[in-house]
C-alpha positions as CSV (number, residue, x, y, z in Angstrom):
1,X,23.1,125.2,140.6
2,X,26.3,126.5,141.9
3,X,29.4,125.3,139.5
4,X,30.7,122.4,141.7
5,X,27.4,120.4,140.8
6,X,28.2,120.2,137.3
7,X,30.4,117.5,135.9
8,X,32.9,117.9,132.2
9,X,29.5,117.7,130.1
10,X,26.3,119.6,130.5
11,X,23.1,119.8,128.3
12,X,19.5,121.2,128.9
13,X,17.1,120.8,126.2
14,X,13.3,122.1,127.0
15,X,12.5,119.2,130.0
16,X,15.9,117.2,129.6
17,X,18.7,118.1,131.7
18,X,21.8,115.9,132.8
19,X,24.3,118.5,134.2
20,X,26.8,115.4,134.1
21,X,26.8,113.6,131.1
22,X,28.7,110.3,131.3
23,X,30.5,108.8,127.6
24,X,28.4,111.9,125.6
25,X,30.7,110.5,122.2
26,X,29.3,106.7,122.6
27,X,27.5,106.4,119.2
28,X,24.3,105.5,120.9
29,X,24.3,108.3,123.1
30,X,24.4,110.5,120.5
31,X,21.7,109.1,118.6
32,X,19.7,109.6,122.0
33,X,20.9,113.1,122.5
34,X,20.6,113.9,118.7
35,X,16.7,113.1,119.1
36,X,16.3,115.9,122.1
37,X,19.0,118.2,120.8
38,X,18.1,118.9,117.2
39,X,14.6,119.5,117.2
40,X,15.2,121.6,120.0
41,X,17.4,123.8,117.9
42,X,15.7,123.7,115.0
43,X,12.3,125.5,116.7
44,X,14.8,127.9,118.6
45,X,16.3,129.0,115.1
46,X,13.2,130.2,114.0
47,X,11.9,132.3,116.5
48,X,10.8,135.6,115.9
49,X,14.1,137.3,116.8
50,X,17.3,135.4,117.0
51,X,20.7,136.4,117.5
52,X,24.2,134.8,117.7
53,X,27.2,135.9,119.9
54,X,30.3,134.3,119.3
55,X,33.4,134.7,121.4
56,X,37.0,133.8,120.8
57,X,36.1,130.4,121.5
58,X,34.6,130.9,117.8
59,X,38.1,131.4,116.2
60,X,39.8,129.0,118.2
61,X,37.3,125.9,117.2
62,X,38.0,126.8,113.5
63,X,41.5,127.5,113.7
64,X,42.2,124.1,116.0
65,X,40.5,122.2,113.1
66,X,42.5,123.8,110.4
67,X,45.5,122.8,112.4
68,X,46.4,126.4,113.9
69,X,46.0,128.3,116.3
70,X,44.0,132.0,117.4
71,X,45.5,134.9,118.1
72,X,47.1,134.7,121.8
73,X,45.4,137.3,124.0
74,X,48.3,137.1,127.3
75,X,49.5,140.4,128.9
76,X,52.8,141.6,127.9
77,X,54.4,144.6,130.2
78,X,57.3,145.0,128.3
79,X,58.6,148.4,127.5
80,X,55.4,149.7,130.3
81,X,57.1,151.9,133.1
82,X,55.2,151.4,136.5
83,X,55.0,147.8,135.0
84,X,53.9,146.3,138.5
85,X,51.5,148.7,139.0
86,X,50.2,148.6,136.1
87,X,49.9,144.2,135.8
88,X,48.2,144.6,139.4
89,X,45.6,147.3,137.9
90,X,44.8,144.5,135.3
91,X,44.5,142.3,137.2
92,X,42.2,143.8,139.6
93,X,39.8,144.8,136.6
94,X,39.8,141.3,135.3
95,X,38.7,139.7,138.8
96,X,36.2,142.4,138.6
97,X,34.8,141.4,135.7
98,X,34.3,137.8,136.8
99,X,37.5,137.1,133.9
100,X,39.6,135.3,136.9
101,X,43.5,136.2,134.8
102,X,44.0,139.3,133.0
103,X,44.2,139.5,129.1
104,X,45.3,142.2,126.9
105,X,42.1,143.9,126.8
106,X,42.6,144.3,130.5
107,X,46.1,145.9,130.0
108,X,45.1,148.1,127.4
109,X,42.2,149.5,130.0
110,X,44.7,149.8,133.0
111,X,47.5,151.3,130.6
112,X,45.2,154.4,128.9
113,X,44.3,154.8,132.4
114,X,47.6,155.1,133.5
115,X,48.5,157.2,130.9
116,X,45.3,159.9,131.9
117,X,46.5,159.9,134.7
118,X,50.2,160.5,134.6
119,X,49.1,163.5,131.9
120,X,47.0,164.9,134.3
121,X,50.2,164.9,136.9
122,X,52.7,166.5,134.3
123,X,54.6,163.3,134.3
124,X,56.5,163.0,131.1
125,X,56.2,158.9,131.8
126,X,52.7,159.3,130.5
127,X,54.8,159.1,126.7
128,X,56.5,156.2,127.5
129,X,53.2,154.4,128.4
130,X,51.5,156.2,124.9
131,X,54.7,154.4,122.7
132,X,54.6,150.9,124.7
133,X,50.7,150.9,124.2
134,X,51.1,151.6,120.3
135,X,53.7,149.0,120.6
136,X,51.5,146.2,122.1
137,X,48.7,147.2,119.3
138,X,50.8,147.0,117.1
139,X,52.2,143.3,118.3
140,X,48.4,142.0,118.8
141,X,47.2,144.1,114.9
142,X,49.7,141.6,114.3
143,X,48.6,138.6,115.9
144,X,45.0,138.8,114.7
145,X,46.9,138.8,111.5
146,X,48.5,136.2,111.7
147,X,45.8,134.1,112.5
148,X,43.9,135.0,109.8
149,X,46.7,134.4,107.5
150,X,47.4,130.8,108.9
151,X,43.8,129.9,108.5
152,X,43.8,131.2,104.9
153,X,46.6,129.3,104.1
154,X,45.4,126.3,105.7
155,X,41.7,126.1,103.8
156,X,44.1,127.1,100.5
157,X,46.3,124.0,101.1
158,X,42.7,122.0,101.4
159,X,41.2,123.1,98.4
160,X,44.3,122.5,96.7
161,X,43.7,119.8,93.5
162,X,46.2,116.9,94.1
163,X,48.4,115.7,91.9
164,X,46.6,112.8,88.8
165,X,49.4,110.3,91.0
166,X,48.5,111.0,94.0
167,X,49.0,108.0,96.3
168,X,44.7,107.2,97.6
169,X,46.0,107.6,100.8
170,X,47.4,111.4,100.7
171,X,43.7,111.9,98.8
172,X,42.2,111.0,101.6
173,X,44.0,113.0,103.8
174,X,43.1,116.0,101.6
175,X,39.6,115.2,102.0
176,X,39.6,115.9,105.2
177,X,41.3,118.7,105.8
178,X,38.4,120.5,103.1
179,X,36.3,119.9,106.9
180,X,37.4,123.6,108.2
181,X,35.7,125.4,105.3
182,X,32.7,123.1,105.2
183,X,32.3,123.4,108.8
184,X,32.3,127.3,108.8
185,X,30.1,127.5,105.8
186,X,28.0,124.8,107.7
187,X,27.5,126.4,111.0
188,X,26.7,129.8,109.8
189,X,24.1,128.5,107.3
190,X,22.3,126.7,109.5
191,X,21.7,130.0,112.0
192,X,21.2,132.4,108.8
193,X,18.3,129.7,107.0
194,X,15.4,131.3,108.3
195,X,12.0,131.9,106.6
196,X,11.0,135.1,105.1
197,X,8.7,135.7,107.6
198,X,11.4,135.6,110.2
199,X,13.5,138.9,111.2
200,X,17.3,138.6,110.0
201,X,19.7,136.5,111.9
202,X,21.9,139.3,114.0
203,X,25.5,137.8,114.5
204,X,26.9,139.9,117.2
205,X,30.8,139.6,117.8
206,X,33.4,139.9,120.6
207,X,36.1,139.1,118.2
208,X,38.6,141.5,116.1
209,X,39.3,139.1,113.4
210,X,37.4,138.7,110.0
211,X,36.5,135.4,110.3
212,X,32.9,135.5,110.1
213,X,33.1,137.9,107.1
214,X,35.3,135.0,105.3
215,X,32.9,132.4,106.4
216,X,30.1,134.9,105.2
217,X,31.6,135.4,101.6
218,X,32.4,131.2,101.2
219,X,28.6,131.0,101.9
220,X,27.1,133.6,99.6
221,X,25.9,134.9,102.9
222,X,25.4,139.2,102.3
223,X,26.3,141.2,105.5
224,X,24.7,144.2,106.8
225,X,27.1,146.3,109.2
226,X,26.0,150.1,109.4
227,X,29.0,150.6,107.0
228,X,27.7,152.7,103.6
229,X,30.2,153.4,100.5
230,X,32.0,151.7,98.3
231,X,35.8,152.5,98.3
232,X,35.7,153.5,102.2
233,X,33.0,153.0,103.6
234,X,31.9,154.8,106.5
235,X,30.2,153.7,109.9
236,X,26.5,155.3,109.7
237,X,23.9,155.8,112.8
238,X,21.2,156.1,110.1
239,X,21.7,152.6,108.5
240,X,20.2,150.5,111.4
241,X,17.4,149.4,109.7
242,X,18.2,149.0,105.5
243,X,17.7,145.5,104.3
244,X,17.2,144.2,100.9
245,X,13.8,142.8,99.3
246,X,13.0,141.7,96.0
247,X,9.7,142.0,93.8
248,X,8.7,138.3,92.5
249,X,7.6,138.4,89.1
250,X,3.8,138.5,88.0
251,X,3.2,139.2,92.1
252,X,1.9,142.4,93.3
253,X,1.8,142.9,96.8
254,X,4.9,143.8,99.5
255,X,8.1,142.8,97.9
256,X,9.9,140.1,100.2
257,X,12.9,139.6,102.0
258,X,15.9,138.6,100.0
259,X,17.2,135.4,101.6
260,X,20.8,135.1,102.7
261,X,20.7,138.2,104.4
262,X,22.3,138.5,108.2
263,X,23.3,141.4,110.4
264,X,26.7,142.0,111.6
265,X,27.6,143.8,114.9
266,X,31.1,143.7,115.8
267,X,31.1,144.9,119.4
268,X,34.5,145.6,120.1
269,X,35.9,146.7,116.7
270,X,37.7,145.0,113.9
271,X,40.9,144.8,112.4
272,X,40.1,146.6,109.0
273,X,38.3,149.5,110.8
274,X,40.4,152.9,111.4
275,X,39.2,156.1,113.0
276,X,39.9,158.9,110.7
277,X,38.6,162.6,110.2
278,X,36.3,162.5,112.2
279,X,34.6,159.2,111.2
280,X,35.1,155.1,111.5
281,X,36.1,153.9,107.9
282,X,36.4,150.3,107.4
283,X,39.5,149.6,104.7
284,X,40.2,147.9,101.8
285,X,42.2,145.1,103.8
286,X,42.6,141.3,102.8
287,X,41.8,138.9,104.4
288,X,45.0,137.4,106.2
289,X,47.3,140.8,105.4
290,X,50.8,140.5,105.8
291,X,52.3,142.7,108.8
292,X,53.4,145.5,106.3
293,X,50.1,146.0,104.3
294,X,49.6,149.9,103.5
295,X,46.1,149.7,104.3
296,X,47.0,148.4,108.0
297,X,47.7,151.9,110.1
298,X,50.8,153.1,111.2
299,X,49.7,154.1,114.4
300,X,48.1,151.1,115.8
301,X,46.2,153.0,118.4
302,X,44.3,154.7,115.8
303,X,42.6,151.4,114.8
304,X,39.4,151.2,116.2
305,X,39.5,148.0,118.3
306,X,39.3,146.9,122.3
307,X,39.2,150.3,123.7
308,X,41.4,153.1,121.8
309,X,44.1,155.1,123.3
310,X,42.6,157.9,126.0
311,X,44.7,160.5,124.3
312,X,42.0,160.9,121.5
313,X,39.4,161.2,123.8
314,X,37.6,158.3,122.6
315,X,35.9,155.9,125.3
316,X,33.5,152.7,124.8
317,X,30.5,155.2,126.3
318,X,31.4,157.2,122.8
319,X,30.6,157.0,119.1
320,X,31.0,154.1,118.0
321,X,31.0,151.6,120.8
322,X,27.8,153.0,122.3
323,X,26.0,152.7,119.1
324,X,26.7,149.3,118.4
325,X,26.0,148.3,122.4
326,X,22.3,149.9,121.7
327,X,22.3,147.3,118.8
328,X,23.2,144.8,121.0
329,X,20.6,145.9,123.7
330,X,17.5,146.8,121.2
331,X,18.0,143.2,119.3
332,X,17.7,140.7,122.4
333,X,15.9,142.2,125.2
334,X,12.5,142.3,123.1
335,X,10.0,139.6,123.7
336,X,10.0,136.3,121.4
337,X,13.7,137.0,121.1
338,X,16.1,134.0,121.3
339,X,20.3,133.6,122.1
340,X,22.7,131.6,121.2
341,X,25.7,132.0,122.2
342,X,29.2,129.8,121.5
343,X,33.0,130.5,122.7
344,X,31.7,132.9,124.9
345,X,33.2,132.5,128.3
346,X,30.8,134.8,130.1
347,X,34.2,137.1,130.8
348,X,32.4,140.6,129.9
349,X,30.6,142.1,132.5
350,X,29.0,144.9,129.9
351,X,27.3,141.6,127.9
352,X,26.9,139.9,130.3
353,X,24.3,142.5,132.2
354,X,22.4,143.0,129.1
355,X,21.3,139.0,128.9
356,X,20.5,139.2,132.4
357,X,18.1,142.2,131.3
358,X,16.6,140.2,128.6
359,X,15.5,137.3,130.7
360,X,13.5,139.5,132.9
361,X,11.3,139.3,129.6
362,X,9.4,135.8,129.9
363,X,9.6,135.5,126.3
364,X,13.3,135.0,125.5
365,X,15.7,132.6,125.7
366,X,19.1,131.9,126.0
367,X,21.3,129.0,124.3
368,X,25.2,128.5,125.7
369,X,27.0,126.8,123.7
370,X,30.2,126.0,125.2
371,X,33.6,123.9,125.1
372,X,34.0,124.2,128.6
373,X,32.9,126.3,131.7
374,X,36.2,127.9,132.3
375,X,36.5,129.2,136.0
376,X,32.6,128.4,136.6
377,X,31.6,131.7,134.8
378,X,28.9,130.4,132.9
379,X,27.1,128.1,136.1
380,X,27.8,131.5,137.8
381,X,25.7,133.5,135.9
382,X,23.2,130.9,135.3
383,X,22.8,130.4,139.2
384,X,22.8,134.5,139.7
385,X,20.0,134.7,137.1
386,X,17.8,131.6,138.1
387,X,15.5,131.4,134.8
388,X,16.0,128.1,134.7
389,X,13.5,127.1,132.2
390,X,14.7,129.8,130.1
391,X,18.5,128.3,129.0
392,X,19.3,126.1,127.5
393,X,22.7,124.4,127.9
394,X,25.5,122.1,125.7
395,X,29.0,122.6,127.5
396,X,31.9,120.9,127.5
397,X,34.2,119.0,124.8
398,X,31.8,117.1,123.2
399,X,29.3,119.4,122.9
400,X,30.8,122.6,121.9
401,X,33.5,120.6,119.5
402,X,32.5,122.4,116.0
403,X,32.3,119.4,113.8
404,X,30.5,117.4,116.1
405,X,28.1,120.4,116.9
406,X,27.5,120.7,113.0
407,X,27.9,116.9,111.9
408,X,25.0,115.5,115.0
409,X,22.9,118.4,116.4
410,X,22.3,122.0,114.4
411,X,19.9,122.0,112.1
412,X,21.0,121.6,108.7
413,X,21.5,124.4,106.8
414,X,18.7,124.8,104.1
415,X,15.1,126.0,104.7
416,X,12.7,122.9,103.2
417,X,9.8,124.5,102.4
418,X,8.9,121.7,100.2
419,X,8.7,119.1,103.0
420,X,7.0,122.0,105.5
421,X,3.9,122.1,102.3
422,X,3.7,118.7,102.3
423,X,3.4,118.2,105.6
424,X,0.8,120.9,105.5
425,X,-1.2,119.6,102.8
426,X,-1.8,115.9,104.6
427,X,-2.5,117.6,107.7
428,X,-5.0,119.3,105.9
429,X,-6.3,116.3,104.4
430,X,-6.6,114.8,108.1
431,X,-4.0,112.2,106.8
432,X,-1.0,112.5,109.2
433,X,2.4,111.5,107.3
434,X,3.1,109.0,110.8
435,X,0.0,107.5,110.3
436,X,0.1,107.2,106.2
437,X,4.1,105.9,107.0
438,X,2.0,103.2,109.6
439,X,-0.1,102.0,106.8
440,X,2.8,101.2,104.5
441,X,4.4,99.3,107.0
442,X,1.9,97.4,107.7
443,X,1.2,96.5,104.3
């Protein structure tokens, strides 16, 4: 399976597999691929354990349908002494990694490293790297900013009422553009619908911005993050496992799981957390801030994103990135567990070890999701894993496009227990529905 075998698009499904789809958007096609692809999904969803990992790839399918674009993530070395040393340090980590170019998060790595180490030397330079570091936090606090500002004002502009003289065309127009915030609601719905007697969806996160939290509130969706309080609340190791149940009425027994309910993980930090005496504390901070909101920090490195400035001492083996990496670890490699994962380029090495742990268990399974297979990282690890039977596959354009993934092949988002009991009950009554729909046709 090595990466020149597969074509532009790529889907496994249980026993179907065409690693090079021909015309994958010809309507009959996807009628065809519909019939393998959504079933497929739809018994995946509600395994015992499941859990979702979305990349960048995540914001940029949302923000490229609201008409903007994500946050860029491209090295700047600008105001960095030791500049070439320091882009060739990146860039050796990011090959490393299996990331081909370096990003930021690779600078940010080389530079605190720099910065240790010209300390440790008594060379006053190591303050020059300390400002230019704040400085480029400070110019990607703003990005991520941005981004969530643009896409805010773009599902705002859709929502908007149009004028009573509207010309039918311009209403139509509108119409569409409400598909952003439908999709988003869409997609995480039909992950979170799972049956009571289903563990909670866990949505784990690469990202910084608070997209899934916005998507989340738009859906009635209720989040559960480790963060306690109510003006500031603080990151706890002792709130793994709190959930919410309700008691129904006139029912004695175990009270049951309050649906709507999902688990949040954000593995490399997020823009409204800050590190401050002594604890994380996530802020009161809007969604799409402006660039001067109080609540954003004046010292960038003291937000707790990527991997925070050496001088405080403070490493992703320490509190909190270790703790939400055991989350990580504990919720997928367990048997029965299943993951999706989409806009995740297979760039981090540290993930990407821990899903080659959990499909040593026979159990689990794995679902990519993908736009495209950007530098082969994704057949790489599928060919240095084998476990062939155990991923699952849609990559390229057509597949990982967001509105086509939600409009033809997820699951749609509601849990019919009606038509599950019905179902039940003519099974039951050895009168299959196929058999009963047989008989009306042939009457």
């Amino acid at each position: 399976m090595s990466k020149n075998t597969w074509g532009t698009h790529v889907y496994r499904i249980g026993n179907e597999e065409n690693l090079d789809v021909q015309n994958p958007d010809d309507s009959k096609n996807i009628e065809l691929q519909k019939k393998h692809i959504e079933p497929w999904l739809a018994a995946v969803f509600q395994s015992e354990h499941l859990a979702l990992l979305l990349g960048s790839g995540f914001t940029k399918a949302v923000s490229y349908q609201a008409g903007t674009s994500a946050a860029d993530m491209a090295c700047d070395y600008g105001g960095f002494p030791l500049d070439d040393k320091l882009k060739d340090a990146a860039q050796q980590a990011a090959v490393a990694m299996g990331r081909g170019e370096a990003n930021i998060e690779d600078q940010i790595r080389a530079a605190n490293s720099l910065a240790q180490g010209l300390k440790i030397l008594g060379d006053d330079r190591h303050t020059e790297v300390i400002s230019a570091l704040d400085a480029l936090f400070k110019k990607f606090l703003n990005g991520i900013s941005k981004t969530e500002r643009d896409l805010k004002s773009a599902v705002e502009k859709c929502a908007a009422p149009e004028p009573a003289d509207a010309e039918p065309a311009a209403g139509e127009e509108a119409s569409e553009k409400l598909d952003p915030l439908v999709m988003l609601v869409s997609f995480l719905l039909s992950f979170s619908s799972r049956t009571a007697t289903r563990e909670r969806l866990h949505i784990f996160t690469t990202n910084y911005d608070r997209l899934i939290e916005y998507g989340a509130d738009l859906a009635g969706l209720h989040l559960l993050d480790r963060f306690v309080g109510c003006l500031e609340p603080i990151f706890r190791s002792s709130r793994l496992d709190i959930d919410m149940h309700y008691n129904p009425p006139g029912i004695r027994g175990e009270p049951r799981y309050l649906e709507g309910v999902v688990r949040l993980t954000k593995l490399h930090g997020s823009l409204d957390w800050v590190y401050r005496n002594s604890f994380v504390r996530k802020v009161g901070l809007p969604f799409g801030p402006q660039d001067d909101h109080p609540a954003i920090n004046d010292q960038p490195s003291d937000s707790v994103m990527i991997y925070p400035n050496s001088a405080k001492d403070r490493e992703t083996s320490e509190y909190p990135y270790v703790e939400l990496f055991r989350d990580y670890a504990a919720a997928v490699c367990r048997p029965n567990s299943v993951l999706v994962t989409y806009g995740y380029g297979f760039g981090d090495e540290h993930i990407n070890r821990t899903i080659a742990d959990m499909l040593t268990i026979p159990s689990t399974h794995l679902v990519i999701i993908s736009f495209g297979d950007e530098g082969g990282r994704i057949s790489s690890f599928c060919k240095h894993v084998g476990r062939k039977a155990q991923i699952s596959l849609l990559i390229g354009p057509h597949f990982g496009n967001m509105p086509t993934l939600v409009e033809n092949y997820l699951p749609k988002p509601a849990i019919d227990r009606i038509t599950i009991r019905q179902t039940e009950l003519l099974r039951n009554r050895g009168w299959e529905p196929s058999s009963h729909k047989d008989e009306e046709d042939e009457a």
